[in-house]
Every structure is written in C-alpha cells, then in structure tokens.
C-alpha positions in Angstrom: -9.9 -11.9 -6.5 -9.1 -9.1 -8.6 -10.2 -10.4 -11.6 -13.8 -10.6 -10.6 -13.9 -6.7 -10.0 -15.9 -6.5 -13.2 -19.5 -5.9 -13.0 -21.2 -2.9 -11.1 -25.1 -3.1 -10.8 -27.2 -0.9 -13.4 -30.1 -0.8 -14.8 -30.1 -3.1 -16.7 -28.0 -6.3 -18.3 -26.8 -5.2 -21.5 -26.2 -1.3 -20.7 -24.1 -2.7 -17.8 -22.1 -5.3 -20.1 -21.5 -2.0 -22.5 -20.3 0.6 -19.6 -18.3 -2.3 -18.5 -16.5 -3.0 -21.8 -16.2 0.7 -22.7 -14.4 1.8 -19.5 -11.8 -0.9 -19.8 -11.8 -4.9 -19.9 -9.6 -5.5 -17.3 -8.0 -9.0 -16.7 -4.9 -9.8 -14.1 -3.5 -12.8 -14.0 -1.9 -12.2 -10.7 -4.3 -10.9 -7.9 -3.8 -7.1 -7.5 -1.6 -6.5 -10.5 -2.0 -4.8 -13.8 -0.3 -3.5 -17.0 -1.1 -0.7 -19.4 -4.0 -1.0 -21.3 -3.8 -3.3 -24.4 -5.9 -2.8 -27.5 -6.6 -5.9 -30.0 -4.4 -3.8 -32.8 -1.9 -3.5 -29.7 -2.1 -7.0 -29.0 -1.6 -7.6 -33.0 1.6 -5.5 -33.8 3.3 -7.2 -30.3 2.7 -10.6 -31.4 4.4 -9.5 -35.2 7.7 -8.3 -33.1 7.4 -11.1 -30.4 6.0 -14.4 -31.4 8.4 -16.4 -32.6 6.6 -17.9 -35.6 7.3 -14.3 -36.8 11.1 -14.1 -36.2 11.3 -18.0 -37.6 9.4 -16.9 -41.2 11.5 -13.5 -41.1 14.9 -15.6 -41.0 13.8 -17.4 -43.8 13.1 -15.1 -46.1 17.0 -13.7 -44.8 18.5 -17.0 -46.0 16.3 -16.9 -49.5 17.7 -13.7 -50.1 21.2 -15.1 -49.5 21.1 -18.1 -52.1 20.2 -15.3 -54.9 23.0 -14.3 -53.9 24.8 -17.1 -54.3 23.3 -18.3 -57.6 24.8 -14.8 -59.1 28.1 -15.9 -57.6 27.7 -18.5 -60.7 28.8 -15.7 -63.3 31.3 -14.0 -61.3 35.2 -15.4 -61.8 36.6 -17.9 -58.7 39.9 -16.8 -58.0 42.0 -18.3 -55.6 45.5 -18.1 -53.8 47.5 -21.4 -52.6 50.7 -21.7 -51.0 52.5 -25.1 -50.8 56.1 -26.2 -50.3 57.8 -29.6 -51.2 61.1 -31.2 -50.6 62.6 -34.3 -52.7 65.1 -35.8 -54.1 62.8 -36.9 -57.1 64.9 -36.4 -60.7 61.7 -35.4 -62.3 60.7 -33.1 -59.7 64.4 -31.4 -59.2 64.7 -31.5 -63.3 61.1 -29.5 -63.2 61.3 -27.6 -59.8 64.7 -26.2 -60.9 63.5 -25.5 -64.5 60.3 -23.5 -62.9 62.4 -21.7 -60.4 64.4 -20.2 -63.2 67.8 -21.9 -61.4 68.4 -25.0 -64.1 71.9 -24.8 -65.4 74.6 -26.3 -67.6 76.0 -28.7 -64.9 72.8 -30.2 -64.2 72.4 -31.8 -67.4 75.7 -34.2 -66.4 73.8 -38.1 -65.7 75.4 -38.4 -62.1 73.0 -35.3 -60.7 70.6 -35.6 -63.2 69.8 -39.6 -62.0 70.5 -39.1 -58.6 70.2 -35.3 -57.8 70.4 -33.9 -54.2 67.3 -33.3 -51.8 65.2 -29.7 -53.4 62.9 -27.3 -51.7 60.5 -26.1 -53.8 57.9 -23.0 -52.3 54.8 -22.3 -54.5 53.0 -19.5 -55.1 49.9 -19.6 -57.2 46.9 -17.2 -57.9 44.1 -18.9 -60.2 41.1 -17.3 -61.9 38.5 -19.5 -63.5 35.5 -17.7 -65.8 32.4 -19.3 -67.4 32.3 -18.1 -70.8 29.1 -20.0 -71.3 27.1 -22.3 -69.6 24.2 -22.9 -71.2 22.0 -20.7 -69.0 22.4 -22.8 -65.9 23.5 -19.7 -63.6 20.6 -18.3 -65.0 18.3 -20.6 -64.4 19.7 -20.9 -60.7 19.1 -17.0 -60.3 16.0 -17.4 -61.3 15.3 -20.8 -59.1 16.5 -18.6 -56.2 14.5 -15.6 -57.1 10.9 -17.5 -57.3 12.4 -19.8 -54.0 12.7 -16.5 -52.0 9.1 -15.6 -53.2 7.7 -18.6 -52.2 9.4 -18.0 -49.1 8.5 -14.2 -48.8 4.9 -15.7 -49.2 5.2 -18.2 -46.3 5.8 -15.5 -44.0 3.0 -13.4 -45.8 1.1 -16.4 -44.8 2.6 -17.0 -41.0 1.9 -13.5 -39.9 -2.0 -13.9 -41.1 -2.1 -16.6 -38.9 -0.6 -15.2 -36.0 -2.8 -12.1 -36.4 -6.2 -14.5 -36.6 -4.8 -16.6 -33.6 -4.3 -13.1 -31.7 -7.8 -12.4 -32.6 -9.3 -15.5 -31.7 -7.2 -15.8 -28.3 -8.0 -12.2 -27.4 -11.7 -11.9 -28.0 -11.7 -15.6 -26.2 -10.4 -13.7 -23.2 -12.7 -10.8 -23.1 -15.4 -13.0 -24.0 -14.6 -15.1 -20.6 -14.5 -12.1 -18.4 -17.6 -10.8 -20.0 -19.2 -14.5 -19.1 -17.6 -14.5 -15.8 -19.6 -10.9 -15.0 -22.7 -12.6 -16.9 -22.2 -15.3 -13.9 -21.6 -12.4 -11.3 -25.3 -10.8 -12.0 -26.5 -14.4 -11.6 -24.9 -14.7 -9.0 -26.0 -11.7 -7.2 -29.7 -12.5 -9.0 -30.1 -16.1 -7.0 -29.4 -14.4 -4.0 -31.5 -11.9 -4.3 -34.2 -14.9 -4.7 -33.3 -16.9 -2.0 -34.1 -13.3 0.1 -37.4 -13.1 -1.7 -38.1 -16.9 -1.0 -37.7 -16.0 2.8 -39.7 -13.1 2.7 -42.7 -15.1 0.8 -42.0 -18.0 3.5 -42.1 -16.0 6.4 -45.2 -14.7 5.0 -46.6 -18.1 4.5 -47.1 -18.0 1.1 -44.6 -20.3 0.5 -42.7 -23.7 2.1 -38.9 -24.5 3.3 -39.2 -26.5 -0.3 -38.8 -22.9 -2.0 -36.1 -21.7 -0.5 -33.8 -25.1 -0.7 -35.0 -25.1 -4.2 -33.6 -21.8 -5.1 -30.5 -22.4 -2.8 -29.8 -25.4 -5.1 -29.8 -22.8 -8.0 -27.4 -20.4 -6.2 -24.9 -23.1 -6.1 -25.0 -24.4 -9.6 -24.6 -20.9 -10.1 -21.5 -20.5 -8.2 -19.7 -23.8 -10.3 -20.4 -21.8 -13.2 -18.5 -18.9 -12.0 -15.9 -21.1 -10.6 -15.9 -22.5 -14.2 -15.8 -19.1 -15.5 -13.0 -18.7 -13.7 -10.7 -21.7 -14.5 -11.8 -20.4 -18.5 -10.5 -17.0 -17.7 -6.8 -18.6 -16.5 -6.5 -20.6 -19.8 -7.8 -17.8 -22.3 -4.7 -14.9 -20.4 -2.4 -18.2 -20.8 -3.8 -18.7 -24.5 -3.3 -14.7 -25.4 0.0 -14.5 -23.7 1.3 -17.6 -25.7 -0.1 -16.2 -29.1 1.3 -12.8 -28.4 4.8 -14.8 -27.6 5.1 -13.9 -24.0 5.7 -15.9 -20.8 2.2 -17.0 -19.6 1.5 -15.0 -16.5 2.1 -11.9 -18.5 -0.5 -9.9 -17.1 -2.6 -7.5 -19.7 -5.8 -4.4 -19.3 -7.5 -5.4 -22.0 -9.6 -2.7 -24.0 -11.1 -3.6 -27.3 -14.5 -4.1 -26.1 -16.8 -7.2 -27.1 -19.2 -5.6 -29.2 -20.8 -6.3 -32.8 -18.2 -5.4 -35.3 -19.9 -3.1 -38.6 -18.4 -4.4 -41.8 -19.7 -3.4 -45.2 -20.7 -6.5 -46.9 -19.1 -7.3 -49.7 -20.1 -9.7 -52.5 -19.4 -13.6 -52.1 -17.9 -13.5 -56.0 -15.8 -10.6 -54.6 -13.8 -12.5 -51.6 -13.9 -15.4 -53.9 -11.9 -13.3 -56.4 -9.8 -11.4 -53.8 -8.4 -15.2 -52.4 -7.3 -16.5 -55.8 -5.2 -13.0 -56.2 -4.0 -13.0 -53.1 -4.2 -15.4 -50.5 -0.3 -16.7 -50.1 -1.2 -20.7 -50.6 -2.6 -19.9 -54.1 0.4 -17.4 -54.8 3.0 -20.1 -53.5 1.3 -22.9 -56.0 1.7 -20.3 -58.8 5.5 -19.7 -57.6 5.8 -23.7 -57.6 4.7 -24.0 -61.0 7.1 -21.6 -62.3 10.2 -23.0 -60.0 9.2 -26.7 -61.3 9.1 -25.0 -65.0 12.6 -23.6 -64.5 14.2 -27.0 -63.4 12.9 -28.2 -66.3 14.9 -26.0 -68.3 17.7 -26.2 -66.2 17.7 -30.0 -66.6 17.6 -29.8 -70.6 20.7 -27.4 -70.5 22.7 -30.3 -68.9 22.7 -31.7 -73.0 24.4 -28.3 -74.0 28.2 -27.4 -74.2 29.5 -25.5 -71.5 32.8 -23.0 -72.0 35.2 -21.7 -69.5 38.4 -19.9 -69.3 41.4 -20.5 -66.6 44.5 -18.2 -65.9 47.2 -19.0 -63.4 49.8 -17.2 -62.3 52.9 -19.1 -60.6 55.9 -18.2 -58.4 58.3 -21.1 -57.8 61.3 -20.6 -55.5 64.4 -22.6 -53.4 64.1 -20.8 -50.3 60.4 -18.5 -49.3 61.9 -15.2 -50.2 64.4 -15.7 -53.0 66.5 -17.9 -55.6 62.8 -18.7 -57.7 60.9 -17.6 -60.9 57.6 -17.0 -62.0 54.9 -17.9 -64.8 51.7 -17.6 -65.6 49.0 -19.2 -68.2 45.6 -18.8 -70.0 43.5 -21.7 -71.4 40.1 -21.9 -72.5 38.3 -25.2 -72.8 35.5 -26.9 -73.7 33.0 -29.6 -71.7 30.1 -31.2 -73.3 28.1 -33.7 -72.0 28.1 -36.7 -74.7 26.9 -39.5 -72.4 25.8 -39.7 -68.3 24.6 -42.9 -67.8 20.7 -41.6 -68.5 21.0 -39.5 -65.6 20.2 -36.4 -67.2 17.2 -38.0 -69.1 15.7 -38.9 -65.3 16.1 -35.7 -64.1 14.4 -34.3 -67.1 11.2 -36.6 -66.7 11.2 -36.0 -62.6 11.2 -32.5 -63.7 8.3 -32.8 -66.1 6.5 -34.7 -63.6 6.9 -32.1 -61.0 5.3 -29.6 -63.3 2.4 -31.5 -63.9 2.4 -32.1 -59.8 2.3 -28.5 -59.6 -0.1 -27.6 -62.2 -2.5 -30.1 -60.5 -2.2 -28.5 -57.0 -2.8 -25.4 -58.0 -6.1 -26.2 -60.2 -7.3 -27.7 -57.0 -6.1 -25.0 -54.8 -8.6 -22.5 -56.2 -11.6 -24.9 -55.4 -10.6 -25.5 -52.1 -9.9 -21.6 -51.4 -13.4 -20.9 -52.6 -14.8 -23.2 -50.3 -13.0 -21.7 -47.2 -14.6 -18.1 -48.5 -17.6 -19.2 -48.6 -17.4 -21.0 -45.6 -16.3 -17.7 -43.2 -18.9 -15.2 -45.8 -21.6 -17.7 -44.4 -20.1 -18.1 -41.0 -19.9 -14.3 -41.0 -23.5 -13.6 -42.0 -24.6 -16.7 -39.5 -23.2 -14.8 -36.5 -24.4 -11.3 -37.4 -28.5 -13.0 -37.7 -27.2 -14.7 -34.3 -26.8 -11.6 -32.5 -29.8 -9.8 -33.7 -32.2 -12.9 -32.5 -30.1 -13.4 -29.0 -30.4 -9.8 -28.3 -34.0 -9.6 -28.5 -33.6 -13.4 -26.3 -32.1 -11.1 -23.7 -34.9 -8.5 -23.3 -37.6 -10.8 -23.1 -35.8 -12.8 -20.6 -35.0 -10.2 -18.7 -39.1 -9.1 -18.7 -40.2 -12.4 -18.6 -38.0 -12.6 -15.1 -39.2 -9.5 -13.9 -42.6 -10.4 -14.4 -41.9 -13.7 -12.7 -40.5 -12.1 -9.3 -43.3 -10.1 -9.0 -46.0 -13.0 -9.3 -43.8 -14.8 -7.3 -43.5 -12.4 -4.3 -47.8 -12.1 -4.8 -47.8 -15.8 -4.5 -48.7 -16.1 -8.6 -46.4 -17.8 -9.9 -44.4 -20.8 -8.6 -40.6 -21.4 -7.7 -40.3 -23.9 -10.2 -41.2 -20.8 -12.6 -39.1 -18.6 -11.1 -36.0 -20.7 -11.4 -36.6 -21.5 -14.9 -36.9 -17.9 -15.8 -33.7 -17.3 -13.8 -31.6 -20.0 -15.9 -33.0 -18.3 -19.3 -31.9 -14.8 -18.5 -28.2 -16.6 -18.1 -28.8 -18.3 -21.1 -29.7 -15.3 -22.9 -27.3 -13.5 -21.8 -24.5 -16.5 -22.3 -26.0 -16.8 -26.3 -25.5 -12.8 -27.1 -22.2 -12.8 -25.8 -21.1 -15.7 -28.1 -22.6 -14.7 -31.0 -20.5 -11.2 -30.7 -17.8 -13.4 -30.0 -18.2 -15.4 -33.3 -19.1 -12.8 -35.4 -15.5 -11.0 -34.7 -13.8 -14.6 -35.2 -16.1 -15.0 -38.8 -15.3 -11.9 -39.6 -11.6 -12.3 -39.3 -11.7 -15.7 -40.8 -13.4 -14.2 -43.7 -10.2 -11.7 -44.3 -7.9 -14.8 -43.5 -9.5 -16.6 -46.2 -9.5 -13.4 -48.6 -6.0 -13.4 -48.1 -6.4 -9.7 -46.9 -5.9 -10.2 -43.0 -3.4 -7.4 -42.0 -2.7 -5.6 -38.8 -4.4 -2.4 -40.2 -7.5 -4.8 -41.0 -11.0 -3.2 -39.9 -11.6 -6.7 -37.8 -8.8 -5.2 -35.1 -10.9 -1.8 -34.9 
C-alpha cells in the first residue's frame, strides 16, 4: 500500500518523524496515486471557494442585499400601465364610455337610445403613478430593518467561514496526525521484529526458552492490529478532509504542513476575552438583533401616525384600438390615518417591546458565555503546549530505557517480560507526543475561533 511508504529508518524516532514531515506528508487514498502538494492555508482557501456552507452563507448575504433594495423601492413612485377592453349594452356604461371617448352627442340624449342604447366597445388605456408624500417613517424604518438584517446576515457568513476554516484545521491536522501514528506503528512494527530475531538469537544461545520468543511474537501481532487500525483511521480522516474541503471523498491529496509545535506569542487572557466581545460574529449578531428589535419598535408606533400619498392617472378611452376615443388624466392627493384597528397595532407594539427585552437579555448573556469559551481554548492552548514539553522528554527516556533493555536482554539481564514492557512505552511515548502537537494546533485554532479572529491569513495555518 502506498500509503504506508512513510517512514525510513534513522537514527533516531523523533529526527525521523521531522525529516519525514518536512519532505512531504504524503497520503493517497487510492494506491499508487497522488496530487500536488497541499498546504493547511491551501487546504483553507479551497474549502472557502468549495465547501458549500460557504457558497450557502454567500447567497445569503446576495438576497440581504436585495431586500435593501427593495425597502428603498418604498420611497420611489409605482407607476403602472393597464390595457382592458369592454363591450355592453349597459346605458350607464354607453352614457359614460361614449362621454370618456369624447364621441357623446346631441342624439344620444333622445330616451329610446338613452334607455336601451346599442352594444359599445370600449378600449382603455391607463398609465397610473402613485407617490408617498409621507408615511410616517415606515420606508425608513424598513431601510433600516433591511440594512442591520443584511448585517446580521453578513455576520453569519463571517461566522460560517470561521467554522469551515477550524473544521479544515481539525480534519487536516487529524489526517497528518494519522499517518504520522501509522509510521509511529511502522517503527514498532519493524522494532518487534527486530525482537523476535534477538529472542532467537538469545534462545539459540540458551539463555533463553520458546516462552520468549511466543511472548514477543504475541507483541508483534498486537502490533500489527494497531497498524491495521492506523490504517482504517487514515481512510476516514482523507474522507473527513475531503468532505470539509467540499470535495468528493476519494479526492486524493500530498499533504505538506508538517505536524510540529506551532510558536504563538502569548497573549493575555483579559486580551482574547476583550478581542471576542468586539468581534466574534455571535456577539456582533446579538448587538445587530438589539438594534433590529429596537427598529420594529418604532416602526410599530408609526402605524398611529397619518400617512399621505399622491395619485395621477392618465386615461385613453376609445370605440375601436386605434381611433374614434379621447383622453384624460387626474391628480389627487389623500389622506389615511389609522383611528382604530381592532388593538392590532397595540399587540404588535408590546411583541415588539418584548422582543427588545429578549434581545437585550441574550446579548448580556452572550458575553458570559463567550468568555467562558476563551478561556476554555487559552487553557486548552497552554494545557497542550506543557503536554508536549513533558511527552517529548517521555519519548527520550523511553527510547534509552529500551535500548538499555535490549542490551540486558541479549546479556541475559533483563527479562522478556521487561523487554516487552519497554517496547509498549516507547509506542506510547511516541503515540502521547504526537497528540499533544496535534492538540496544541487544534487549541490554538480554537483559541482564534473563540477570539473571533480565525481568518485564512491566521498564524494557526502557518
């Protein structure tokens, strides 16, 4: 399998594990086939273009910016054009079709075709215009409802491409983390068998009993169910990247951002703390709600107010389409107030109070929540970076401690049951470091996410 090409003996484990990340973190999903190298920033600026959480938030924020539009359609004029025709023998509609057609005359006023006139076409043109002259500010309230709607929305994508950025993170350090455990497994691997060859050598010497070798053969094979463990986890975290990244899931990828302890300057607690109330989107959209459920309110107390308009019409009236017809036109202004609506409008004015206070209440507990998730990734952050300085020193002694072991052990010193046990803590060790680099990326992520800073230019992608 091409996927296990990815450990090369040295001299020793954690030199190996760095030449190995630095030259290139390779993983196929297919046997024998690759793709150009793929950074974590690369991975980061695909999934903005390609995952579809993305291209979802982004048409959102394209229909927000149409209802402003829309709402300012409320202080423009309407103006409209109809066409109609109508045929009857009516006497009120031949007395008025014939009068607005400009084709009444003195023999029409006789009672015979005045009571029982003759069949009349009638064509009509009309062209209307209608203008708000006042409204009481409810266009502009709707502008402005439209406005703080499309930042609310423009925040939800703020928010929707943070978390598609931490989910690349997490599913592409997940991945290089597994094929960084698989070749952990691989030097165990190669390890146990060395044993199981030193185990001969010390039986055939008669140091030692078949009870030594079977023992250590026993230990080769858990070994090999870890790596065929390793294995299944290396399918699922290419699946995990490719479906964060929004890609089908046997995309193959080179990854090349090696697993190594990220170097952050630390910042103060009271800082990130400050940073998230400014700017993480959930506190920003709270703020936005507050404003929007402010602006209803008003919008609901303008219902009380008078509201003005003017109307012009212009009108073409005519026997046949083209001819034998007249024209008019007209200009009113009026006047609507609202005296009485069943209590409607005092409703909507109290759900609208009671929305603000709704609002106001989130946001005030917002903030204590965001602080909580800051300090939860500052400590999370500062857990993982202790973690890695204690595992690597872990490694080293294992690694003596084993060395030391296989020499007693080849003297006849030290026992199998020794032996073994110093075997399992080198993995161990080994296992430990690499997931406390793993976490500390991931906590140091999470710490931006929480900030509200998390960006594809972020120093967690370098």
């Amino acid at each position: 399998d091409a996927r296990c090409h990815l450990s090369a003996p040295i001299a020793s484990w954690e030199s190996e594990a760095m030449k190995h990340t630095l030259l290139m973190l390779v993983w196929w999903s297919l046997p024998g086939v690759a793709e150009d190298p793929m950074s974590l920033k690369d991975a980061v600026r695909l999934a903005l273009d390609k995952n579809k959480s993305v291209e979802a938030s982004l048409a959102a924020q394209r229909a927000a910016e149409s209802r402003i539009a829309e709402a300012r359609g409320g202080s423009l004029p309407k103006v409209n054009y109809s066409e109609s025709w109508s045929r009857s023998d009516n006497p009120v509609f031949v007395f008025s079709s014939l009068l607005t057609q400009h084709q009444f005359e003195e023999q029409n006023f006789q009672l015979g075709p005045l009571n029982r006139p003759d069949f009349l076409n009638n064509f009509q043109s009309q062209v209307t215009a209608d203008q708000t002259l006042y409204d009481a500010g409810q266009t502009r309230h709707a502008i402005r409802s439209a406005e703080l709607t499309k930042d609310v929305t423009s925040e939800q994508g703020r928010r929707t491409q943070m978390e598609v950025i931490e989910s690349v993170i997490r599913s592409y350090y997940d991945a290089v983390l597994s094929m960084e455990q698989l070749n952990v497994t691989g030097q165990a691997l190669h390890s146990a068998e060395a044993d199981v060859e030193r185990a001969q050598a010390v039986r055939s010497a008669g140091m030692s009993t078949d009870v030594d070798v079977l023992s250590i053969k026993v230990h080769l094979a858990g070994v090999r169910e870890q790596q065929i463990r390793r294995e299944a986890d290396l399918d699922v975290a290419s699946a995990a990247l490719n479906d964060a990244l929004g890609l089908p899931l046997d995309t193959p990828h080179s990854l090349t951002t090696a697993l190594t302890p990220l170097k952050l300057p630390e910042g103060l607690l009271a800082d990130y703390e400050k940073n998230a109330l400014s700017q993480r989107p959930e506190a920003r959209q709270l703020k936005l709600a507050t404003s929007l459920a402010e602006n209803q309110a008003a919008t609901a107390h303008s219902s009380f107010l008078p509201q003005v308009g003017a109307h012009a019409a212009f009108e073409a009236d005519r026997q046949r389409f083209y001819d034998r017809g007249g024209a008019n036109w007209l200009v009113s202004i009026g006047l609507r107030w609202n005296l009485f609506n069943g209590f409607s409008d005092k409703a909507r004015i109290e759900e609208s109070k009671s929305a603000l206070r709704q609002s106001q209440a989130e946001q005030e507990r917002a903030g204590s929540a965001i602080r909580l998730q800051v300090r939860r990734a500052y400590a999370d952050l500062r857990a993982a970076a202790q973690r890695i300085d204690v595992a690597k020193a872990s490694v080293a002694e294992a690694e003596e401690s084993l060395r030391i072991t296989q020499n007693r052990y080849e003297t006849g010193l030290s026992n199998v049951t020794d032996l073994l046990r110093t075997e399992t803590a080198v993995l161990e060790a080994r296992t430990r470091h690499l997931a406390a680099i793993h976490d500390q990326r991931i906590a140091a992520a999470m710490l931006e996410l929480a900030a509200g800073t998390l960006n594809a230019d972020s120093e967690v992608l370098n």
